[in-house]
Every structure is written in C-alpha cells, then in structure tokens.
C-alpha positions as CSV (number, residue, x, y, z in Angstrom):
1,X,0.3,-16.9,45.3
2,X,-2.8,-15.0,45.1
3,X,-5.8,-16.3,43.9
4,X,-8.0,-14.8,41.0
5,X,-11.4,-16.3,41.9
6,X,-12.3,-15.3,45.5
7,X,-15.5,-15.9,47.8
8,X,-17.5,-13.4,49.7
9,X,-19.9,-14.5,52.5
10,X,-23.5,-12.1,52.8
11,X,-22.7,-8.8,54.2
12,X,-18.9,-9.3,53.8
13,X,-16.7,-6.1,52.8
14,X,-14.8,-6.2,49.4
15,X,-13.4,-2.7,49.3
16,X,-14.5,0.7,50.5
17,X,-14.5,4.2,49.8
18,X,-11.1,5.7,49.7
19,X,-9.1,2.6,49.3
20,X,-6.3,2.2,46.7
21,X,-7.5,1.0,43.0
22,X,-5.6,-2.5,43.4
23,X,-7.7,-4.3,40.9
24,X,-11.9,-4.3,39.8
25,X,-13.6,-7.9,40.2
26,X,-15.8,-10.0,37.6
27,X,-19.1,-10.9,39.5
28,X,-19.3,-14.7,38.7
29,X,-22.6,-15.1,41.2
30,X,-24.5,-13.2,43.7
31,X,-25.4,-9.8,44.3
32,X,-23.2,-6.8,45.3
33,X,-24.5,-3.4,46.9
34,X,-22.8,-0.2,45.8
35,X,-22.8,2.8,48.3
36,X,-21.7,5.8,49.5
37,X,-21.5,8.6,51.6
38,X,-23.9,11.8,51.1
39,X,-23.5,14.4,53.4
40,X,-22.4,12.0,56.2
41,X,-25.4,9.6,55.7
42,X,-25.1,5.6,53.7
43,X,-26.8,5.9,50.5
44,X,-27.2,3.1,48.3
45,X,-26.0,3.9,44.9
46,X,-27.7,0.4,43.1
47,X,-26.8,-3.7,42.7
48,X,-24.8,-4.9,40.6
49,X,-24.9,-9.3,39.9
50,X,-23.5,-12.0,37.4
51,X,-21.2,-11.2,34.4
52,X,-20.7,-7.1,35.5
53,X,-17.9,-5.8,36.7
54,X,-17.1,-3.5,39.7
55,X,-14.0,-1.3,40.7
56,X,-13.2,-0.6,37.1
57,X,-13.4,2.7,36.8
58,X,-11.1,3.8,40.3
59,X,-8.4,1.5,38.1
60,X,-8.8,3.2,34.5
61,X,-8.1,6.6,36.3
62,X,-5.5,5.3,39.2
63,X,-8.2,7.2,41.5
64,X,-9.0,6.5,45.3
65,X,-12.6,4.8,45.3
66,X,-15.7,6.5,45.4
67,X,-17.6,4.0,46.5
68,X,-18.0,0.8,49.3
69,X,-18.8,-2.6,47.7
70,X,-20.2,-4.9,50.3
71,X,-21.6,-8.7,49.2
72,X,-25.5,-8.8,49.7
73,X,-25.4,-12.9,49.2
74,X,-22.4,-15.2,49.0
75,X,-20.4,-13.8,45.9
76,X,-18.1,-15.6,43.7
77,X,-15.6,-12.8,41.8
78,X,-12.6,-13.2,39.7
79,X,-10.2,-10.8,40.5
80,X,-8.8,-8.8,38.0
81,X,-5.5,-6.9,38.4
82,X,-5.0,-2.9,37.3
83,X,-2.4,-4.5,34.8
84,X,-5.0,-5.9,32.9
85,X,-6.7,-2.7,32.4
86,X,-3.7,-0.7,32.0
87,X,-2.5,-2.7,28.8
88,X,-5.8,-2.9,27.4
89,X,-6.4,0.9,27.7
90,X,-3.3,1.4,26.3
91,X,-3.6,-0.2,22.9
92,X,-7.4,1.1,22.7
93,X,-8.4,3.3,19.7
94,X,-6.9,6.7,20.7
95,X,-10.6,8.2,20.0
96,X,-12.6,5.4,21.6
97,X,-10.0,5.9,25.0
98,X,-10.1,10.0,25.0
99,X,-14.6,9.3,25.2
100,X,-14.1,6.7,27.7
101,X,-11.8,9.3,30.1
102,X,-14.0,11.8,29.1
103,X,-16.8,10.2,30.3
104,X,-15.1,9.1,33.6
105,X,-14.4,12.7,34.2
106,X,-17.9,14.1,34.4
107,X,-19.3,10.8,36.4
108,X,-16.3,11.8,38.8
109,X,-17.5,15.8,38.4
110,X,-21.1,14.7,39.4
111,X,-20.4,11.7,41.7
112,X,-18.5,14.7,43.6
113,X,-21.1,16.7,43.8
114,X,-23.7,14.0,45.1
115,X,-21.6,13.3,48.1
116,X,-20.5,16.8,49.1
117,X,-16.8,16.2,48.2
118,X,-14.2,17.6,46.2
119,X,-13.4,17.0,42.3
120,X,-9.4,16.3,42.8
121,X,-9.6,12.8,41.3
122,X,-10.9,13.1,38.3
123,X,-9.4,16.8,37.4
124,X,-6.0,14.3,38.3
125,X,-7.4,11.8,35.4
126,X,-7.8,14.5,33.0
127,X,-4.6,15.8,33.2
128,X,-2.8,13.2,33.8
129,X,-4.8,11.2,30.1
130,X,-5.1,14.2,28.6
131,X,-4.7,12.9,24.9
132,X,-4.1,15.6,22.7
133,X,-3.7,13.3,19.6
134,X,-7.4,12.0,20.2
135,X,-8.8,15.4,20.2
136,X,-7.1,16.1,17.5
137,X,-8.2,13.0,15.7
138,X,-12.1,13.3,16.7
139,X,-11.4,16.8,15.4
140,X,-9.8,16.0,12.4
141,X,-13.0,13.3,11.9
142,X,-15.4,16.1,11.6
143,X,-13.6,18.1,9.3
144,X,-13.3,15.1,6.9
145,X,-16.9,14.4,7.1
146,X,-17.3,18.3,6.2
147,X,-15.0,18.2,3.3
148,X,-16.6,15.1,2.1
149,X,-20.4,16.8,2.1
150,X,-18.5,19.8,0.5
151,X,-16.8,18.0,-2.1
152,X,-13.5,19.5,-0.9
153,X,-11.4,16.3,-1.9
154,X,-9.3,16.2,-5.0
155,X,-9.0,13.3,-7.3
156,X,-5.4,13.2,-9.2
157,X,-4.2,11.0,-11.2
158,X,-0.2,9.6,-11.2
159,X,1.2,8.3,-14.7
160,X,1.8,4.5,-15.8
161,X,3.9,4.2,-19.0
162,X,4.2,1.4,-20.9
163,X,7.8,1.2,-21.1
164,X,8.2,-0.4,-24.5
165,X,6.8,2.5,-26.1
166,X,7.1,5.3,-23.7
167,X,3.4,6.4,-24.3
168,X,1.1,6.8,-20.9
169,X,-1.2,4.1,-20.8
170,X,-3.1,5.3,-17.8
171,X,-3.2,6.5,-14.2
172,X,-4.0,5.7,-10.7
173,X,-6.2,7.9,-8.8
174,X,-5.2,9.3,-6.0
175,X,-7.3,10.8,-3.5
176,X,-5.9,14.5,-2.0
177,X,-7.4,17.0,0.7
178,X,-6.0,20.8,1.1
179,X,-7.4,21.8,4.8
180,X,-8.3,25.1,5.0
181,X,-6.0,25.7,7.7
182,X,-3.5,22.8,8.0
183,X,-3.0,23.0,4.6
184,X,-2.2,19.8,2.7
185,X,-3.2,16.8,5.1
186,X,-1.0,13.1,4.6
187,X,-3.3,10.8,2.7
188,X,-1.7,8.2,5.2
189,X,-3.4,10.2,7.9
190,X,-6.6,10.8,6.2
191,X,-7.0,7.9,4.8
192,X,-6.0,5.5,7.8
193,X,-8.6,7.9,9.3
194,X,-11.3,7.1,6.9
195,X,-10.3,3.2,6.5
196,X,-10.9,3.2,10.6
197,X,-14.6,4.5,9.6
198,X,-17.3,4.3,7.5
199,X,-16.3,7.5,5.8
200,X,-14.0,5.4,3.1
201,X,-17.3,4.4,1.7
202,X,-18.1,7.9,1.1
203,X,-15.0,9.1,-0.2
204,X,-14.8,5.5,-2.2
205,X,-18.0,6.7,-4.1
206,X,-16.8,10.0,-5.1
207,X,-13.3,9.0,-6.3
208,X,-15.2,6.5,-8.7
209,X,-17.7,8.9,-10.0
210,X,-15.0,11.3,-10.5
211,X,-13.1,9.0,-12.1
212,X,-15.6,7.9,-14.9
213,X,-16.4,11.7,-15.5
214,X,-13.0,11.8,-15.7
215,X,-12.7,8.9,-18.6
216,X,-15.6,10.3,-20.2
217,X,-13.5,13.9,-21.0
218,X,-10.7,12.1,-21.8
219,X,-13.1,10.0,-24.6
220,X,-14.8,13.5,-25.5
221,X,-10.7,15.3,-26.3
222,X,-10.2,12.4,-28.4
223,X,-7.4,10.3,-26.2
224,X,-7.2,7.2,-28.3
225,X,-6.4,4.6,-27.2
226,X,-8.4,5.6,-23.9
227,X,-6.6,5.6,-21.0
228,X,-7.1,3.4,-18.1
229,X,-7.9,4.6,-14.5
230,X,-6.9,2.6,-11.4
231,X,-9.0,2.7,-8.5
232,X,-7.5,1.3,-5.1
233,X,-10.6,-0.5,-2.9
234,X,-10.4,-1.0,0.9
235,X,-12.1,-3.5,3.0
236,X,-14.8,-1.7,3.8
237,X,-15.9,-1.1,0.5
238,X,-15.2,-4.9,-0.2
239,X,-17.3,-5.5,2.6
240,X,-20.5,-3.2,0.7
241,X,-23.0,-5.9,-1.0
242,X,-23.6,-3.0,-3.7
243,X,-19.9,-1.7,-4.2
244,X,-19.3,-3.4,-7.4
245,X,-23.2,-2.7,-8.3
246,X,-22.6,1.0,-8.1
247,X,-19.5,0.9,-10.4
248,X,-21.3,-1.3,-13.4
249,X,-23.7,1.1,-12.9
250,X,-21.5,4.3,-13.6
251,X,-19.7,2.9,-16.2
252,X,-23.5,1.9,-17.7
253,X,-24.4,5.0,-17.4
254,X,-21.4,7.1,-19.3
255,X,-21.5,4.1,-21.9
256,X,-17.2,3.5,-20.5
257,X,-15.7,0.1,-21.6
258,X,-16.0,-1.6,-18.4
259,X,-11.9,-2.8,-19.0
260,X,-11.1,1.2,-18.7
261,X,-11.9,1.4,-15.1
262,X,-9.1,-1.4,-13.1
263,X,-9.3,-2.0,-9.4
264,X,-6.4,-2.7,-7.3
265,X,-6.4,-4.9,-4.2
266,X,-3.7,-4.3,-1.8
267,X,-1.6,-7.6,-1.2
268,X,-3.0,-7.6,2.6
269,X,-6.8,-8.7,1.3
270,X,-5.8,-11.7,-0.4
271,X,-6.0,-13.6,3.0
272,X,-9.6,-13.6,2.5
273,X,-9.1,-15.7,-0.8
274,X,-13.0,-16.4,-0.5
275,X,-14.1,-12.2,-0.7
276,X,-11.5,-11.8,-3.4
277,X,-12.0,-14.5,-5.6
278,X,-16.3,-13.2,-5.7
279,X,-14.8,-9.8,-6.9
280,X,-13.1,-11.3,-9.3
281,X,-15.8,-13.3,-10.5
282,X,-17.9,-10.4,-10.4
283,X,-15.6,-7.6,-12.4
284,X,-14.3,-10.6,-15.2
285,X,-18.4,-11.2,-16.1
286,X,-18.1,-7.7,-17.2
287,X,-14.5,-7.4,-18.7
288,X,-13.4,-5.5,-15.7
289,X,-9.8,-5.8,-14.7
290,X,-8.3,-6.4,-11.2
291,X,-4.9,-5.8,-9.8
292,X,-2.5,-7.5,-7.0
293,X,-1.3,-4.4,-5.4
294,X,2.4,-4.2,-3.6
295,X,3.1,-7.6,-4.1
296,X,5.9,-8.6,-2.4
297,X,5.2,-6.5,0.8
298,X,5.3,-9.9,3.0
299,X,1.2,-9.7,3.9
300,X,1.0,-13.0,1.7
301,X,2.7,-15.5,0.2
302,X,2.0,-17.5,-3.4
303,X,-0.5,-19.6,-2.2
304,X,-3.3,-17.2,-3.7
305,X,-1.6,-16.8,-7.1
306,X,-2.5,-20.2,-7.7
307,X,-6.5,-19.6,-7.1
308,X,-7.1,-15.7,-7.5
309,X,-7.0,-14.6,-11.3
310,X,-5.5,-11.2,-11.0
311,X,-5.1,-9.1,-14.2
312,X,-2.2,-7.5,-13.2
313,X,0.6,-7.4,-10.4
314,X,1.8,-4.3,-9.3
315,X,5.3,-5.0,-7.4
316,X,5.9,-3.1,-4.2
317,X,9.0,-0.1,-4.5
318,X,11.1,-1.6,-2.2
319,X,11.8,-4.3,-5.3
320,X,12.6,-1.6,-7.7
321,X,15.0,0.0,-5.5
322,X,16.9,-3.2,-4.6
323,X,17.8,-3.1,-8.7
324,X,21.1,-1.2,-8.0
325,X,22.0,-5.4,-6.5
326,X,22.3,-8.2,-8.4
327,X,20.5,-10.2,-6.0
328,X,17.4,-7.4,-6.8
329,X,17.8,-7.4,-10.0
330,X,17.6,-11.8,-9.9
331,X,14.4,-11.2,-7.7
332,X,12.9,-8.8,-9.9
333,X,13.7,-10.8,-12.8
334,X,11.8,-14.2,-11.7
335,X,8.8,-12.1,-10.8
336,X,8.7,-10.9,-14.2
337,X,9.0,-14.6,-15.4
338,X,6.3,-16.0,-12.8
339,X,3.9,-12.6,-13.8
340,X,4.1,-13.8,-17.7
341,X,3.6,-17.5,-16.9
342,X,0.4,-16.0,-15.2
343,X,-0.4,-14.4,-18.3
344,X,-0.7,-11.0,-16.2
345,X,0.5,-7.9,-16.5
346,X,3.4,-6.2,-14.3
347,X,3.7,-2.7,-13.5
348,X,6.5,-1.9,-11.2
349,X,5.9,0.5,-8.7
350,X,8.4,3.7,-7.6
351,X,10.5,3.9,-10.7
352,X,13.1,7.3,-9.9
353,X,15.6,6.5,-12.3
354,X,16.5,5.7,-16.1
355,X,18.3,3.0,-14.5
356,X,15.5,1.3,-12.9
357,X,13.4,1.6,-15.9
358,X,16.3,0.2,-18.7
359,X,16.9,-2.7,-16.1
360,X,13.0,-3.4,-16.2
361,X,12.8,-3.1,-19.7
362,X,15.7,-5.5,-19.9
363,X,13.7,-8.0,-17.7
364,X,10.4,-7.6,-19.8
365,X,8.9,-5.7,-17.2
366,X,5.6,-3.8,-19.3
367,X,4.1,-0.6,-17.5
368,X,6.5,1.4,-15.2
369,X,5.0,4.0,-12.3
370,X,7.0,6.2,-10.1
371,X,8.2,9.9,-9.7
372,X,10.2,9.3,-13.3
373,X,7.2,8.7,-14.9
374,X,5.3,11.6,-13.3
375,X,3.9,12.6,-10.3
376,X,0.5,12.8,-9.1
377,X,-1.4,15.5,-11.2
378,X,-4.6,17.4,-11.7
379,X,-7.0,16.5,-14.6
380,X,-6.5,19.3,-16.3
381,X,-2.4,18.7,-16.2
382,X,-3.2,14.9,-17.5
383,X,-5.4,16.3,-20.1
384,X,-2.6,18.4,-21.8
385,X,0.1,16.0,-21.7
C-alpha cells in the first residue's frame, strides 16, 4: 500500500525533468530546489518550503515535467495523487478552470523558450482543455456588463389575478436581455451568470428603480387600486448591508406606499432563517410585504413557517400541474388550509388551464399566475390592459 507522507534525505531526487506526471507533493518541512536545463547547463529555477506544493502543474495538463525537484534538507511531503486534481478541476467554475489552463499554457510557451525546447506540451493542454463553453461564458460576461452600463435590459412584468374577481392585482418583474446578435438570451443563463457575480447587484438596482418608475405611471393613468409589483432578491443582494436602504429610499422618493412594492424570497434562502427573519423585520417596520417563493420545491421543510412571517406563499408549478390527481388536488388543498391558518396569502404559480384555476378557486386559493393569466409583457402592454 503506498504511503501518502514520504521522507526525503538532503540532496535526495524526488522527480526529474521528463518524468511522467504521477502525482504533485504538499511540502510538510524542508526546502526543495527547482531546476532545469538551459541550453545544456543546470539552472536553478527558485525554492520552494512548508505548506507549497510542487508537481502540480505537469498533473493539471497530463504533461511530461519541466522541471527536476531535488530535497535541499530532509523533506517531509504528502503525496498527492493526479486523481485528486483531476476531480477537483473537473467540478471547478468553468471560467475560473479555462484562466487557470490559460495561464499554464503561456508559463509552458515561455518556460519553453528559457530552456531552448519545444512548446508540444502545452499546445497538447490547450487542445486537449480547450473549453469552448468557458470562453463563451467569460465572453458572454462582458457583454452583460456592457448591456448593464447601456441600460440594454428590459423589465416586464407577468400578471397575478385575483381569482375571485378576475381583476389583475399586480405583476412580477421579470428581468429580459435581447443580444444584439444572439438575439433573446435565457434568463436562466443570464441570470445564473449574474447570481455567480457581482453583476446581480447591478441589475438588482435597475430592476427596482424601474419598477417604482413603473408604479409611479401606473399611479399618474389612474390604476386604482394600484397595482403591486413583485421583485425576486438573490443572495447577493441579501448579502448588501444597504439593499433594503436603497429600496425605502426609492419608494421615499416617488412618495409609493411601501406595501406596493413585494419581495419574493426563493424557498432555497430560508435555510438562513437568521438573514431572513432581519429582512422581514426590516420591510414589516415599513409596511413592506415579503413572499415565500416556490414553496414546495424540496429546498426546505416547515420548520421556518413556524419562525419567518411571510406575507405571502407562492406554490411552486409542479403543484398546480399535479391538480389533474386527486392526490394533487388533496396536497394543494391542505396548503391552502395551512397558508390561511398563517393568515398569508397564496398565489399559485403556472396556472395553463381554466381547470387549474376552477379547482383553485374551489380550494380558496386567492391570486392565480401562469401563462392563463398572461404572459410576461412590456409596460406599455400592462398599461393598456
């Protein structure tokens, strides 16, 4: 059985140039001399001591070494296999892995060109990690950026009826980007895009001062009673000290009742029950409402129903196409019951049919959202309607 912590006596070999990449080492103690060969003559590339590593980079690109490590005092190392790094590269950011290779690449280009030899191994790593969806995605990055300094992104705004009366009681916003070449981009590629950045801060901020203009035209036409506006919040915006600052602000400033403006928190935030319940505490000291969204998606359980004072409950699609079954229609039907007992509001997500919506309105379901209601729209199409 090999062992993974091995011992190295002053002036002892632990790999050379040209051998296999069969693992890299974690230098525990001592100090190691990298070399190479220039030109036919030793050159001593620099030390390396505790907590660094050494041989990594001949294992990330499956390369011969380019270098000789050789103990200067007696080393301790733990041995780390090319599995290791293998997995670990694998399930790296796609963008943080195509800089690393990247970056491998022109050491390789340059370390080839310090010792007079040729450039196979890392033109091998390139094509062989060539990540096209990276490229694409540092790419894509940019442009985002872009179309946020340009103001380029589109707010619309998707229907919620109240189903007793059939009038629209509001809208969520919903954030949209036409590229100028790709055309319409997926706001679950943009968006996961942004949420993996800081750029959902950004965008965040413009959606809400959209918004309020927004409420403020619908308030100037006359919409009585005036609409609400749903506003979905990630974790990095939960994580901004001055996020719910900015919106008291805007609504201050365009003199909006605070309970117009409602944001939704996606089921898979409530795990931080601490975070949460501060936003709540925060938004109900100024009448602003908050909402569970796609309960039931599995992310949580009830626990935080019994601590977080949500306004409203927004149940996940999935439920409301399970209503063609009895057993969907029971599920639905004791959500309905627990979501009154928690004196909160339920809007049911994904409504396509009459048949959905008469079976919610049988259960006492009150707001209904979904492509029967109406699809996402510009302004101007929610002002006329």
């Amino acid at each position: 059985m090999q062992s993974y912590s091995e011992r190295f006596d002053a002036g002892e070999l632990i790999f050379s140039e040209g051998d296999a990449p069969t693992g890299a080492f974690l230098i525990e103690s001592g100090r190691i001399e990298i070399s190479t060969t220039q030109f036919g003559e030793h050159r001593v590339l620099g030390e390396l001591g505790p907590g660094m590593l050494i041989g990594e980079m001949a294992v990330i690109d499956e390369s011969p070494r380019t270098a000789t490590a050789r103990a200067i005092t007696p080393c301790q190392l733990t041995r780390i296999d090319a599995t290791q790094f293998a997995e670990r590269l694998a399930t790296a950011d796609p963008v943080v892995r195509a800089l690393l290779l990247s970056q491998l690449t022109r050491y390789r280009s340059a370390l080839a060109k310090l010792t007079g030899g040729n450039d196979t191994a890392s033109a091998n790593m390139h094509g062989a990690h060539d990540d096209a969806h990276a490229i694409g995605k540092i790419r894509l990055e940019s442009e985002l950026r872009a179309a946020i300094e340009r103001k380029e992104l589109e707010v619309r705004l998707q229907p919620i009826e109240e189903i007793e009366t059939g009038h629209i009681a509001g809208y969520e916003a919903l954030v949209r980007w036409t590229h100028p070449r790709r055309g319409d981009v997926s706001p679950a590629e943009f968006i996961r895009l942004a949420e993996e950045t800081s750029l959902i801060v950004p965008i965040g901020d413009y959606v809400l001062e959209r918004v309020c203009d927004m409420l403020v035209e619908f308030r100037r036409r006359g919409r009585k009673p005036l609409p609400f506006i749903a506003l979905n919040v990630s974790a990095r915006q939960l994580d901004d000290p001055g996020f719910v600052d900015r919106i008291i602000a805007h609504l201050h400033e365009r003199e909006l009742p605070p309970q117009r403006l409602k944001l939704e928190i996606t089921e898979s935030l409530v795990l931080d029950q601490a975070r949460i319940a501060a936003l709540l505490t925060r938004c109900h000291a100024v009448g602003m409402p908050v909402a569970l969204d796609d309960f039931g998606t599995g992310f949580s359980n009830l626990g935080p129903l019994l601590t977080l004072d949500f306004d409203q409950i927004k149940l996940d699609a999935s439920f409301v196409r399970a209503l063609d079954r009895p057993r969907g229609v029971a599920v639905v039907g004791v959500v309905v019951a627990m979501t009154r007992a928690l004196d909160c509001d339920l809007i049911a997500e994904g409504v396509e049919t009459r048949e959905q919506r008469e079976i919610l309105h049988r259960l006492g379901c009150r707001y209904a959202q979904g492509w029967l209601v109406g699809r996402p729209t510009t302004f101007e199409q929610a002002l006329d309607r």
